[in-house]
N, C-alpha and C positions, 0 to 999 in steps of 0.2 A: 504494500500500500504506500501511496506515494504520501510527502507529507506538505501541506499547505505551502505555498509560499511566504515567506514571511514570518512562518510560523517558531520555526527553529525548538527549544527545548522550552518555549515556556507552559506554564500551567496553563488547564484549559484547552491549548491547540489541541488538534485531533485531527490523527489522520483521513486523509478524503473518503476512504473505505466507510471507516467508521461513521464519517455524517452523512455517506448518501444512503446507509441505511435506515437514517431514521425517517420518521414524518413528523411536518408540523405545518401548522397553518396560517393563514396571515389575515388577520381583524379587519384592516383598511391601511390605505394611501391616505397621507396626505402630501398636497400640494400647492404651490402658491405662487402667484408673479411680484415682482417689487412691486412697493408701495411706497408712498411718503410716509415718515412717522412724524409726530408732532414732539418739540417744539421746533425743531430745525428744517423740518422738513428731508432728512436724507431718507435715500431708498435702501428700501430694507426687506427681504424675502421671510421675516420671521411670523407672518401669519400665514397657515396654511390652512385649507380643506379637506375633507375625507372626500376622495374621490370613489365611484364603483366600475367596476369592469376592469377591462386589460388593460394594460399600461407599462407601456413600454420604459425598463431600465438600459439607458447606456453606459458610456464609461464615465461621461460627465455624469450621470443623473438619473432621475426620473423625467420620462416625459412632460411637459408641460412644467416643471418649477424650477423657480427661480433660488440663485442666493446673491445677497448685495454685497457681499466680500468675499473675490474667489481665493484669496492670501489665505484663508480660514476655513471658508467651506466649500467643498463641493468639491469641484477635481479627480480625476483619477485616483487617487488614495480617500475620497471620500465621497466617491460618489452615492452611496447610501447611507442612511443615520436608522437604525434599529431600537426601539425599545422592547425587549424578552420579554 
């Protein structure tokens, strides 16, 4: 079994074997476009919606949202944010 990228000897990692055995399921999306926020008005992608149906993840992202600071979020190393 091969072992994650990235993953190297810490706690928790597991190898590929082992998580495409398991099942789990996913609640909802959310998603959102920048907005202004008040008092400055800068854009900022921190409100989102629970979307339904298919939807498509790239390597930036979820389809359709936004982040206002890609230095911080979003990117290739983050292009998904999970709560278990």
């Amino acid at each position: 079994m091969a072992t994650p990228p990235g993953c190297g000897a810490r706690p928790g990692c597991e190898t590929l074997g082992a998580m495409s055995a398991r099942s789990t399921s996913i609640d909802r999306f959310y998603i959102g476009r920048l907005q202004p926020l008040a008092p400055e008005g800068q854009l900022s992608g921190i409100v989102k919606n629970a979307v339904s149906g298919p939807l498509a993840l790239g390597t930036l992202g979820l389809a359709g949202d936004q982040q206002g600071d890609p230095r911080y979020h979003g990117g290739p190393q983050k292009a998904l944010h999970h709560y278990p």
